[in-house]
Every structure is written in C-alpha cells, then in structure tokens.
N, C-alpha and C positions, 0 to 999 in steps of 0.2 A: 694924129687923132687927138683933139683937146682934151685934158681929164674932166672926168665926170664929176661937177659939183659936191662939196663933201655932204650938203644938206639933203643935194639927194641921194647919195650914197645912206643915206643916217636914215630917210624914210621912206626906203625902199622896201627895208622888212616891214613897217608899215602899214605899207598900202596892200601888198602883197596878204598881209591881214586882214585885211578890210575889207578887201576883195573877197577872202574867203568867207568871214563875217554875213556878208552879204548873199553871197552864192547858200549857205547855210538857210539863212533865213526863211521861214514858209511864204508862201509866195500867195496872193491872197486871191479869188474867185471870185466872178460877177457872178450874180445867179438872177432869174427873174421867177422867183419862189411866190412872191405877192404883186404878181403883173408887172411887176416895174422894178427896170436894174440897180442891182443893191451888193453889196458886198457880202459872204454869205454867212461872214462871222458879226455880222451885222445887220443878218434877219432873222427877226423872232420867231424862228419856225425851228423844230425839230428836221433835219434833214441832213440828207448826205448827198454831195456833188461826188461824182469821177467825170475825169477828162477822157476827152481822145485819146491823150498818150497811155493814159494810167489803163483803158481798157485794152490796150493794143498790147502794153506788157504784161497784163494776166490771163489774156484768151480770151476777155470777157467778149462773143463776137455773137448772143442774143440774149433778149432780155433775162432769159433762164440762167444764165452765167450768173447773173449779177448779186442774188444772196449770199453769196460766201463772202459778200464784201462788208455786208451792212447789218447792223444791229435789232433785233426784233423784225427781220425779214426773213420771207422766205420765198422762194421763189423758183416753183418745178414745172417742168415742160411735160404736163401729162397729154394721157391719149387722146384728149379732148380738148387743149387750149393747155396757157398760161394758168395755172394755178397762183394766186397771189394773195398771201398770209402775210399781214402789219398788225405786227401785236398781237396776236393769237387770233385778229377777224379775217375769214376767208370764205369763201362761197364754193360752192360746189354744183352749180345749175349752170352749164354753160350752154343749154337750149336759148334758142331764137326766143323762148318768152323768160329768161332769167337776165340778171343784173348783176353786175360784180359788185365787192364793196370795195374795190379799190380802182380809181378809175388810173385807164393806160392812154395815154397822150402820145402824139408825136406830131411835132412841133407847135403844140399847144391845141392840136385836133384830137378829140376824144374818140377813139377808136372802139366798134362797142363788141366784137365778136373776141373769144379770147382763141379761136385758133386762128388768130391772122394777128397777132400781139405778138407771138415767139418768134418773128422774121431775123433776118440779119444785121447788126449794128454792121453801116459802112459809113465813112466819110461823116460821124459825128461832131458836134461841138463840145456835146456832154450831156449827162444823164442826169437830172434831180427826182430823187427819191423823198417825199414830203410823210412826218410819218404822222397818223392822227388826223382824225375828222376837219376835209375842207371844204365846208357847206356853203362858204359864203361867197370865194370867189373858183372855186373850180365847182358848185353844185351837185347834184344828188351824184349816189355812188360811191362816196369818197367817205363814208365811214371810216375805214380801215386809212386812205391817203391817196397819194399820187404821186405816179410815174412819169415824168415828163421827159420822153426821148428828142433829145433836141440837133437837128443833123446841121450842118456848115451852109452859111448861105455863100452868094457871091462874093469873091472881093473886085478891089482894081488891083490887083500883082495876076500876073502870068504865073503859072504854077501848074505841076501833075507831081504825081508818083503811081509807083505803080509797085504791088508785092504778089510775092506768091509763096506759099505755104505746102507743104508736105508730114505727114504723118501714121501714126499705127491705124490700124484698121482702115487702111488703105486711102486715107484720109487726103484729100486734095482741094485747094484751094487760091484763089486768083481775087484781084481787085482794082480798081485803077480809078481815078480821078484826074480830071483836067478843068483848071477854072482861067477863064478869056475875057479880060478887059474889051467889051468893043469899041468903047469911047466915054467919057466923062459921065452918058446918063446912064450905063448900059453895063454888064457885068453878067456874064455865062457862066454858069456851073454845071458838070455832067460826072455823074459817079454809077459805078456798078461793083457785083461783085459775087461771085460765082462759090457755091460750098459744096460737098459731096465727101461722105466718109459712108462703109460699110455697115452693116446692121450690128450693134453691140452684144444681141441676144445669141443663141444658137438653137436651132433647132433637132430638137429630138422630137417629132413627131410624127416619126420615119416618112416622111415626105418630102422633096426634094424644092420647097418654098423657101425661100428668103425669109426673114422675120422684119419686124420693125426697130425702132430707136435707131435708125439711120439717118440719113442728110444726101438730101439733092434740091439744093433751092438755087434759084437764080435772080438777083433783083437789080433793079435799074432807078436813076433818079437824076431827073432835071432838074436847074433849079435859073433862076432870074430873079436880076432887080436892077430894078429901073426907077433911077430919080424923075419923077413928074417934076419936081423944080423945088425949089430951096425948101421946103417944107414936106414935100409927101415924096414917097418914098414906097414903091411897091414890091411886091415879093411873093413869086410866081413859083408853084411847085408842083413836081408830078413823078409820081412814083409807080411802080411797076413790079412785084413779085408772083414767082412762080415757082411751086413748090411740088417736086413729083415723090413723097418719101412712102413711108408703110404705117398703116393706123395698125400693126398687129406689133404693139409695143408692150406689151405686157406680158406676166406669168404667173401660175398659180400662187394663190398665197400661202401655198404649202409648202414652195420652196424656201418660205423663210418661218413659217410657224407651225406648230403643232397643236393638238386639242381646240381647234375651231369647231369642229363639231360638238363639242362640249360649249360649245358656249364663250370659252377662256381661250382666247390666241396665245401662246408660248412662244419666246424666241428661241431658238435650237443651234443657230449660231452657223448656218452649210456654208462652202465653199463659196468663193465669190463665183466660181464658174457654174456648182451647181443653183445658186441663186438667178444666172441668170441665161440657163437651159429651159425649155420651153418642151417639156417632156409630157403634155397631155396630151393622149390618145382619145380621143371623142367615140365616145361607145355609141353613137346613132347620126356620124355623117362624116365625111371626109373631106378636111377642109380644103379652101381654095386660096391662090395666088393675091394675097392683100395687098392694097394699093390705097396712097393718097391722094388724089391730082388736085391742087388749090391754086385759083389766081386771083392777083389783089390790083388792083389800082386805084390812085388818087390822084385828085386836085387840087389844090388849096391857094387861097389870095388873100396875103396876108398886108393892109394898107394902115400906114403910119402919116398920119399929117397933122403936125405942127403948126397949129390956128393961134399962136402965140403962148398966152395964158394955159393951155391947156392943150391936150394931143389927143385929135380923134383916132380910134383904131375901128377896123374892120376885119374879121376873122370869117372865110367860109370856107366851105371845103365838102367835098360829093366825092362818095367811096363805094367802089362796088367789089363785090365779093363771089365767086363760085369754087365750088366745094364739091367734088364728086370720087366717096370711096367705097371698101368695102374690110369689112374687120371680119376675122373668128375668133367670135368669144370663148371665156372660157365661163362656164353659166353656171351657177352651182344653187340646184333647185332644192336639194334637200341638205341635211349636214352631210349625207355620205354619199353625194350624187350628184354628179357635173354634167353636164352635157356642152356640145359642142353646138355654138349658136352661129349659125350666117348673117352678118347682118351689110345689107347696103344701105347705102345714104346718097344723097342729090338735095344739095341746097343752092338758094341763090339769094344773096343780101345786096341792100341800096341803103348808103344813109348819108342826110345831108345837115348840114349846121352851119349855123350862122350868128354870129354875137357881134356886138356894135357897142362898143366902149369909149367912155371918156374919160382923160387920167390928168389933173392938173398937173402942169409943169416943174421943176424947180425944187427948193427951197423955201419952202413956207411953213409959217404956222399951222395951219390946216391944210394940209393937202389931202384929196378923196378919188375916188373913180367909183363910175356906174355907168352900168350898162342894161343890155336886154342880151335875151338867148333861146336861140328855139334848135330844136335839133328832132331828125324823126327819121327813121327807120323801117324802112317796109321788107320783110322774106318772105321764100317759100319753101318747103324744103318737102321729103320723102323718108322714110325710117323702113327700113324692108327688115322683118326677123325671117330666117329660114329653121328648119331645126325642130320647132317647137310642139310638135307633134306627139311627144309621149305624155306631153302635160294636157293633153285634149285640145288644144289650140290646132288651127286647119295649118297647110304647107307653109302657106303666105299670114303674118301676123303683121300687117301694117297700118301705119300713121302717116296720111297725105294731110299735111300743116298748110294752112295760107290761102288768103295772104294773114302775116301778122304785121300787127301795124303799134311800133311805140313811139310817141311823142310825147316832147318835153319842153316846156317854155318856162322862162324864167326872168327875171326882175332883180336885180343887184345892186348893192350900194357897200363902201367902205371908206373911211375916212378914219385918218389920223389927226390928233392935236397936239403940239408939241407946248405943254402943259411950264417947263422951265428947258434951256440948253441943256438939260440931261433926261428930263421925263417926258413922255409921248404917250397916249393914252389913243386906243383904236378903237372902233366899234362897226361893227358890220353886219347888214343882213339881206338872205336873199329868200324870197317867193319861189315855190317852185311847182307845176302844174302840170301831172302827167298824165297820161290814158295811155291806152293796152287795150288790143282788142286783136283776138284770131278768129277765125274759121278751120276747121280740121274735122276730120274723124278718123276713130281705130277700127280697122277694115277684118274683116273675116275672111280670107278669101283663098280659095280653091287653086289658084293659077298668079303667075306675077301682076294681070292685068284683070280688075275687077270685072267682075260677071253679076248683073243683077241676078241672073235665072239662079245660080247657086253661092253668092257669093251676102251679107249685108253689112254694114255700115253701125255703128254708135257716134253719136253726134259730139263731139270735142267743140268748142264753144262760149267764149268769155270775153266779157268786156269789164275794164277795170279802171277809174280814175280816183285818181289820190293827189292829195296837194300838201304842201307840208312849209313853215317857214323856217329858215335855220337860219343861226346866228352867232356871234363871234364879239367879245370884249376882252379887248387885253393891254397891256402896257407892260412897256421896256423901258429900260433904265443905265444910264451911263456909271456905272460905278470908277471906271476910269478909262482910260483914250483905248486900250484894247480888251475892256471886260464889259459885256453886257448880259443885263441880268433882264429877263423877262416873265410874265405869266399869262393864262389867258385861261378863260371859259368858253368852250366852243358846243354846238350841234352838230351833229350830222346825219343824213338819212337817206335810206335806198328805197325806192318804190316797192309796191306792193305786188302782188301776181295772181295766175291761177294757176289751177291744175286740169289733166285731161278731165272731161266730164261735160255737163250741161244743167242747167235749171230746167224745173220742170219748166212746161209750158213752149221753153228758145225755139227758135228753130231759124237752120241757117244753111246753102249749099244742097237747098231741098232737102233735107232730112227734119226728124222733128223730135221731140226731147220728152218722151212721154213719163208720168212720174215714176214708174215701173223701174227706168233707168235712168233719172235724175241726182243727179249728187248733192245733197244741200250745201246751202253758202257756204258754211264754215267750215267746208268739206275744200269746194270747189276754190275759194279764194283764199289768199294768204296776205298777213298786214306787212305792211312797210316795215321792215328794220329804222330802230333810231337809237341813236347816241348823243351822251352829254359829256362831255371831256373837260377835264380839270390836269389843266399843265402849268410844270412851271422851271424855269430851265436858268443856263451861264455858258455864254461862250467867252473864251478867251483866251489870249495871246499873250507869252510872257516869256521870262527867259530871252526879254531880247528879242521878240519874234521867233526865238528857236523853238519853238513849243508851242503846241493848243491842246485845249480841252473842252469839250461840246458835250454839257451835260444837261439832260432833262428827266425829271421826272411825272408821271401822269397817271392818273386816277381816270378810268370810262365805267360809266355805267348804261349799260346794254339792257333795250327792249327790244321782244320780240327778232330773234336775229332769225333768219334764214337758212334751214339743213333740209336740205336735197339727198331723196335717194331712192331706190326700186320697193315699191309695196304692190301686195298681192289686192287688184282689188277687183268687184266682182269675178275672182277668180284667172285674172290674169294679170300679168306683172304689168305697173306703169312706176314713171317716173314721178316722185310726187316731193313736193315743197311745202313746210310746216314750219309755224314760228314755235321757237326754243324758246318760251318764256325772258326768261330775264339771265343776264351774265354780266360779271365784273370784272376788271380787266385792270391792273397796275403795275407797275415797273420803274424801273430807271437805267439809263443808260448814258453812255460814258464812250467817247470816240476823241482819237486827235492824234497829233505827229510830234514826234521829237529829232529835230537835226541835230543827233548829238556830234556832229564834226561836218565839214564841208563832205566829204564823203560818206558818214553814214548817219543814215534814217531810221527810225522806229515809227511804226506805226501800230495802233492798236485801238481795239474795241470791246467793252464789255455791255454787255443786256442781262440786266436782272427782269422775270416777268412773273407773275400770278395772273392766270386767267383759266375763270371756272367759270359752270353755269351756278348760279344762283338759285335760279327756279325753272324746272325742265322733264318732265316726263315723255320719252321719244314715245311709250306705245300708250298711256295713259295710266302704268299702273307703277313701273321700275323707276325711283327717283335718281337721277343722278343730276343733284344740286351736291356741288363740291369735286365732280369732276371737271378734266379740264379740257379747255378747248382745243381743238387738233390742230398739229404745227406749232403748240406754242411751248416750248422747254423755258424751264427755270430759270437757267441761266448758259450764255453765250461768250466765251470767249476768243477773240481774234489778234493775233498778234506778228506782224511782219518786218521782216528787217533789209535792206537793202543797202550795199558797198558800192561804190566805187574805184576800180581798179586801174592807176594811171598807168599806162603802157606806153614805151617808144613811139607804136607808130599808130596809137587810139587811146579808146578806154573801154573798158569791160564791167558790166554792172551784173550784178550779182545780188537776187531777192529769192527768201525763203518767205512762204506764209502758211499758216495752219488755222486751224479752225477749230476748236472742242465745243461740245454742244451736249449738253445734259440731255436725258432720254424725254421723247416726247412722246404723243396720243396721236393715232389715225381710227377714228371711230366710224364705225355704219351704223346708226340710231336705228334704222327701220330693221337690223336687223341684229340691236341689241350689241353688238361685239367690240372690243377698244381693242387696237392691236398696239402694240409699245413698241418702240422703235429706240434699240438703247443709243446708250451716251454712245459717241465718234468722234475721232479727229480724223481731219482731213486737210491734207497738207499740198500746197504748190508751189514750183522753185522756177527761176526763168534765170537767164545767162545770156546778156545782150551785150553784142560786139559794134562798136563806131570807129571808125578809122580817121585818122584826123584828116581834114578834109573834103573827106569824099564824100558823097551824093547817096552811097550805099549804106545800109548796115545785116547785121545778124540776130535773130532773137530765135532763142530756143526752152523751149517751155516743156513741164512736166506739171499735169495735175492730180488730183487723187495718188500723188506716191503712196499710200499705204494699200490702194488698188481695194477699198470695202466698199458694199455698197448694201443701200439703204431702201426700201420700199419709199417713195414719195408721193404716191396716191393707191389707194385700193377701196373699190366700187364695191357695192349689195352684192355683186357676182362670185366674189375673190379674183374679181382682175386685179391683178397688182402691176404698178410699175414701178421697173427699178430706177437708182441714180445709175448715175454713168462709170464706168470703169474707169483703171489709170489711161492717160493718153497723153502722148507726146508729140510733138509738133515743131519744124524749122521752120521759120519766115524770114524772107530775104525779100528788104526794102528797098527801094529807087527812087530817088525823089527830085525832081528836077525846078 
C-alpha cells in the first residue's frame, strides 16, 4: 500500500475542521412569507418558520402544539376551535357569523371555521407563523397574523416511510406516506395519518361517561403535479378528515379559583388531578353520553405559469365541512348557582376561494405583484339548549341559523423598489369588500321539533356590508451580507358583524320583526376591528454563521376590537359581540440559534409585551382602560438545548426545552370577572436514536415534565378548559 502523501496527512485535521465548521453552521430557510420564495432571514417580516423535522422531534403533531415554540403566541385547542392570540389580539366568536383576527392557511388556502384549524400536521413542508397585521397581501382577518400550514408536494424520487407511535393515556398512533414519479410530467403523492389517545379529564360525576380532551381523528391527502410544459406547472390537492372526539372538555372554574362569586377569581393552587376531575353534579338533569363527529374535505388547484417577464398564479380551492355533537355544560346562572345544560348542535359549511395573481419575475429594480380575490361562505347550523327550565325558558331553547352567507372580494397590489444595492423601499395596498347576511330565529319550543299550536319564534336577522382599504409601507436595508435591518407602517382589519336580534320593520323565513321586539342598530350590529402597526426589526447571522438573532420591535394601535360573550337579553341568555373601544399593544422580541459546537445547539426566545385597553367600558359604567388584554403576559421566555451523542453503531440526540411565562389575564367582560392565570414553566425533553445506516430510527418524547396545568379558555358559564397534562410518547420511523 503506497504512503499517504505528507500534505495530506498535514490537512487532514483540516478538513476534518471544516467539515465540522460547516455541519455547525445554521442552515438557512426558504419561506414564501410575501408570495414569493425568499430566504427567511431575508424577509422583512416578523416571523418564525419550523420544519418537518423540528415538529416531529417536539410532538408538535396540531396546530395547538405549536405556541410553546413561538414568541408573543399563543395558541389553545379550546372546546370550540383553535383559539389564536399574536400579540395579545384574539377573538373569541368562533360562530358561523364571527371572524378570527388571525387568519389560518393551509397551503395558502384560508380556512374560515376555527374547529376544523386544530387537525393533524402529517407529511409537512413547514409551518410559517407571520406575526402583525397582513392586510395587504393575505387580506381581512389578519389583524393579529398568519398561519400558514404548508404540507409536501410531489417530487420525482420514489420515497415512503412509514411511523408509529405509542403512549400514556393509552395514546396510539400511525402514519405513512408514499410519493410515485409516473414519468417526467407527472408526480403522485399520497399521505395519511391516524391519532387516538384517552380522555385527559376524569369523571366524578358519578356517571359512567367518558369525558372530553381526547383524540380520535383520521385524515388522508392526495396530492399531484403535473408539468403542463416548460412554463406551467400544476398542483392538485385533496384532503380528507375525520374527527369522532368529545366536546365535554371542560371543568368548573372552581377547580382552579375561589371568590368568583365575589366578583374576584383567586388562584388556590389544587392538584393537577383535582384541576382536571370534572366533579359537577347538576342539581335539575342528568347528563348524557357527549360526542363530537366532524368531517372535513377539500380541493384545491394551485397553477404556476411562467409567461416570461412575469408568473401568472391561480389559487382556488372548495371546502366543505359537517359538524354534528352534543356537550353538558356546566352553566352558572347566578354567583352561587350552576346548572347542568344539554346542549346539541348540527352544522353544515361550504366555502370557496379564488385569487388570481401576477408576480414579476427575477431580479429587478422594481419588481410587484397584484391580484384579485373573492372567497364566500354559505352555513347552516342548529343550537339545541335542554335544561333551561328553572330560569323560565320552555324544554327546548333553540337557534335554527341559515343559510348564513359571508363574502369577500378584494383588489391587491405590492411592489418593491430597490432604491441603491442595499435599500429597497415597498408599498402596498389592498381594497376589501365584504357582506354578511343570515336568516335564523331563537325558538321557544315545547318538544325538540317546533309546533306552531304551542311553540313561537323571534326573528334573528342581519345583513351587514363593510369595505375597508389597508396598507403597507416599508423598507429594508443591507447593513452587511448577513444583517438586515428593516421597518414598516402597516393596517389591518376584520369585518364587522351582528348580533341575534332584528330591526324593527325586517322580516325574513316568514316571521316578522315588530318594534316591540326589535333591537336597535347599535345594539344589533358591531364595527369592524382596525389596526395601525408600527414595526421595526434586524435579522442576522454572525459568528461565522454559528449564530442568529431575529429582533423586532412594534408599536399597534387598536380600534374598536372585538369581545364575544353570553349576555342576558330580553331575559334570556344570548351570545353577543361588542367593540372594546380602543387598545394599545407594544413589545419586542428576540429569537435565534446558537451552534455553539458541531454537536451542540442553543436555541432561544424572549417576548417583551404591553397590551391594555385604552378606552373600554364592557357594561357601560366599570372602566377598565389599563387593563390588559387576555392571553397576553409580559414577558416570555424560551430556551432549548440540544447534543449530540456519537456512538459505535449511531448517534443519539438529546434536547431539553422549557418555557417561563409571566402570569396573564382570561377575562369575561359581560360578566365583569378577570381570572389570572400565574407565572409557569413548562418544560419538554426528547431522546432520538439513528443507527448508522439504517432506514430506521427511535424518538422518545416527554412534555409538560412538571405535569401543571393551566385554564386556556373559560366562557360567561365558568366552563373552563384545561392545558394538557405530562405525556410521553415512542415513535419508531421507517423510511424507505
């Protein structure tokens, strides 16, 4: 055997450096944050990307996962949808005529119901979290930001894998992917993935029912793309979820506070067990067997074609939705007086959308895009109360909705100028045009199925159109090859709505709206939420690449926002929506990675925030200008570490992450009360095995190690729901 040159004997330690150098290095992300792919420390947005991999190694496996990850978010899987808090803005009407302020995407399709948003992340590309008002090119809604779940399209490689998962609370889980080249124009992808763990609650309510905060969903997804020929480029998708879990997720809010009847919620500190024992006895009914059944489908065609100069797109996509369950509430009519409420429900949603874009190509001086956008939404849905009987309400207290019909068009333009090789200066605005219109009434009625002879009717009723233009000026700046410094002045705005009720004179579904039980406008309607955002932010990479730092700070000033909640009106409870005057909202935050050695990683995130109302009277007399908005704490800190452990015949990675979070506000306005929810940390550890070689691996995950949990929404009723307990989980990968 020849000897080994001495030059390379001499830079072999070296290379072997270099190598690791490299492997060290942050590794950098495309994102498509402003329509068009960019690198993401190189777009002037506030935002935070995870990958595929990064959610597979913290559980993250629905949208509800994903706040423990991100700065000034929050993000809970209440009894009724996706709750989603950016920056202390969150909504709380997740009815057929409410609007979120933060809108949810998936795969650039706006998705508008929030209980069909908490599905299963399977076979992703990655997550972009946008934080701060984006009126101009994602339109109304996005007060607060955007979501955008973005899942794997085809490629041309032959590929599957397949895992499956086991856990506490009897926790089981499966998933599998296969993507098929069928020739040069032509590329298949098929993924599913199957979830199911036990109820987290317990029931003490000596009955032999199951409770909620469980899992049994099952969802499926096609996917296609097909090159039409050197230029256009198609992509075909179709999804499929089915979801059978329990809407009886909640528990008194007495198992976490005291002096509610006073007025003043206390935290008392119980047992993480007794927090989440479900020990109401209903003094006038005995509940029943609660059930969720939801099924989701879509379609969506999504067309890229490259006309040279510029690239037309076409975005549509048709969703339909049904929804049929049944809750027992827990209903708390007086301060010292609960009752046990039955309630079903039967809905059914259609929404379709459609945008049509053009994006100059390239490298240019001025490059822009503008489009068109219409999107609309028809439901119908049923609200059945049973129970309600000692309050003088008849067996049956319900609300037959529909059709409700919301539509939204809109008008878009943005352009960038690139002002010298390091300054670019943007400006953007979009039109937006909506209307709202239901038919309903709240039924009186003697038996489940209306009876004119003993039964009547109050006419429910509203038609609503609001228009609004938002806008966006900002400019970035090259301070050096990996530091970019940007700012911008943005809008943003949520439609407006109604409430049950009718104007004198309406009349709709044969009924008719006499002044006697007419609501007035200012009663019945509610204005559009708007925002003006003042940002101004630095990414960048140093240390060699070893290092980033994603810092922004932002100034919102809040009109008219949006708080949802049960009021007494003529004498019987409805759900009702009123703007909060005015709220101001500022902060800063701070996110990024440090490779401080080829094997170990830090990662970290702090969120400074102030957000109070301004000007805000919930009942018209109690001021609370200076308190602060719910879901929004002070301050957030996140901090993760992750090894690498080289072994004989693998490697073994090894991450700790935690979470501290200063104590925050969950208020019910309409009925005066702030509950405080203190400071916690919460901590997650995972322990991933790769074997050198193989096609297999191991990952074993623990989250909540400190096992506390926290109330994450609580309704006018004192329904409370909790967070999740500790839970632990193996996954074993196959990947072929």
């Amino acid at each position: 055997m020849p000897p080994t040159p001495k030059h390379l004997i001499f830079s072999l330690p070296l290379m072997l450096m270099l190598a690791g150098t490299a492997r060290a290095q942050l590794q950098e992300v495309t994102v498509t944050a402003q329509r068009a792919p960019s690198l993401e420390s190189r777009t002037p947005v506030a935002m935070t990307t995870l990958s595929a991999a990064q959610m597979i190694e913290d559980g993250i496996d629905n949208p509800a996962a994903l706040g423990a990850r991100l700065p000034n978010v929050e993000l809970d899987n209440a009894a009724d949808g996706l709750r989603i808090t950016i920056r202390g803005v969150s909504n709380a009407d997740t009815t057929e005529k409410g609007d979120p302020s933060a809108a949810f995407l998936l795969d650039g399709v706006y998705i508008a119901r929030p209980q069909i948003q908490n599905l299963s992340f399977y076979d992703l590309e990655r997550v972009e979290v946008l934080r701060g008002p984006q009126g101009t090119l994602y339109g109304r809604n996005t007060t607060a930001g955007v979501i955008n779940v973005i899942s794997k399209a085809p490629t041309n490689v032959l590929e599957g894998w397949l895992a499956s998962e086991i856990g506490n609370y009897n926790s089981r889980k499966a998933s599998a992917m296969i993507n098929l080249p069928v020739n040069d124009r032509l590329s298949l992808r098929a993924a599913v993935a199957w979830n199911q763990h036990d109820s987290y609650l317990t029931n003490g309510q000596r009955t032999a029912h199951a409770l909620g905060k469980d899992r049994d969903d099952l969802s499926a997804r096609l996917s296609a793309r097909l090159k039409i020929n050197h230029g256009a480029t198609l992509l075909l998708r179709y999804d499929r979820s089915k979801v059978d879990d329990n809407n009886d997720s909640f528990v008194p809010d007495t198992n976490f506070y005291t002096g509610i009847a006073s007025g003043h919620p206390v935290w008392y500190g119980a047992s993480t067990g007794t927090q989440l024992t479900n020990g109401f006895v209903p003094p006038n009914a005995v509940p029943e067997q609660g059930y969720s059944h939801k099924t989701t489908d879509g379609i969506s065609a999504d067309l890229a074609w490259d006309i040279g100069p510029a690239t037309l797109y076409y975005l549509g996509a048709h969703r339909h939705y049904d929804h049929d369950a049944l809750a027992n509430f827990y209903y708390r009519v007086a301060p010292t007086l609960a009752l046990g409420v039955r309630q079903n429900f039967s809905g059914s949603y259609a929404q379709n959308s459609h945008e049509l874009r053009l994006a100059t190509n390239g490298e240019r001086q001025l490059s822009a895009q503008a489009g068109v956008y219409y999107f609309r939404e028809q439901s119908s849905q049923t609200y059945t109360f049973r129970d309600l009987t000692p309050l003088g309400l008849p067996p049956y207290y319900v609300f037959p909705h529909g059709p409700t019909i919301a539509t939204s068009k809109a008008v878009f333009g943005q352009a960038t100028y690139r002002i010298t090789d390091k300054l670019r200066a943007t400006a953007g605005a979009r039109y937006t045009d909506d209307s709202k219109s239901r038919a309903g009434s709240t039924n009186f009625q003697q038996g489940p199925v209306f009876n004119p002879a003993t039964d009547f009717a109050l006419l429910n009723a509203a038609t609503l159109n609001t228009h609004q233009t938002t806008w966006r000026l900002g400019a970035d700046y090259d301070l050096a090859p990996s530091t970019l410094l940007y700012g911008a002045i943005a809008t943003g705005y949520k439609a407006g709505g109604f409430n049950d009720g009718c104007l004198a004179g309406s009349s709709q579904l044969g009924l008719r709206c006499p002044a006697a039980i007419a609501v007035p406008a200012e009663t019945l309607l509610y204005k559009p939420e708007t925002v003006r955002s003042y940002e101004a932010g630095v990414k960048t990479r140093f240390w060699d690449k070893h290092a980033s730092l994603n810092l922004s700070a932002f100034h919102y000033d809040y009109n008219n926002l949006q708080l949802s909640g049960v009021a007494i009106v003529a004498g019987a409870p409805r759900f009702v929506t009123a703007n909060a005057g005015q709220a101001s909202v500022k902060g800063l935050e701070a996110e990024g990675q440090v490779a401080v050695t080829p094997r170990d990683r830090v990662s970290y995130a702090l969120a400074l925030l102030d957000a109070h109302y301004v000007r805000y009277r919930p009942d018209g007399l109690h001021d609370w200008a200076g308190k602060h908005l719910d879901r929004s704490p002070p301050h957030t800190f996140t901090l993760g570490y992750e090894h690498r452990f080289g072994l004989p015949a693998g490697e073994l990675t090894a991450g700790l992450r935690t979470r501290r979070s200063a104590s925050s506000i969950i208020a019910v306005p309409s009925q005066l009360l702030q509950y405080r929810i203190p400071a916690y940390t919460e901590s997650d550890a995972t322990l991933h095995y790769r074997p050198n070689g193989a096609a297999w691996s191991v990952l074993a995950r623990a989250k909540n190690i400190e096992n506390k949990v926290r109330p994450i929404a609580i309704d006018s009723f004192g329904m409370t729901v909790p967070g999740d307990p500790r839970t632990v989980d193996v996954r074993v990968d196959y990947r072929f």
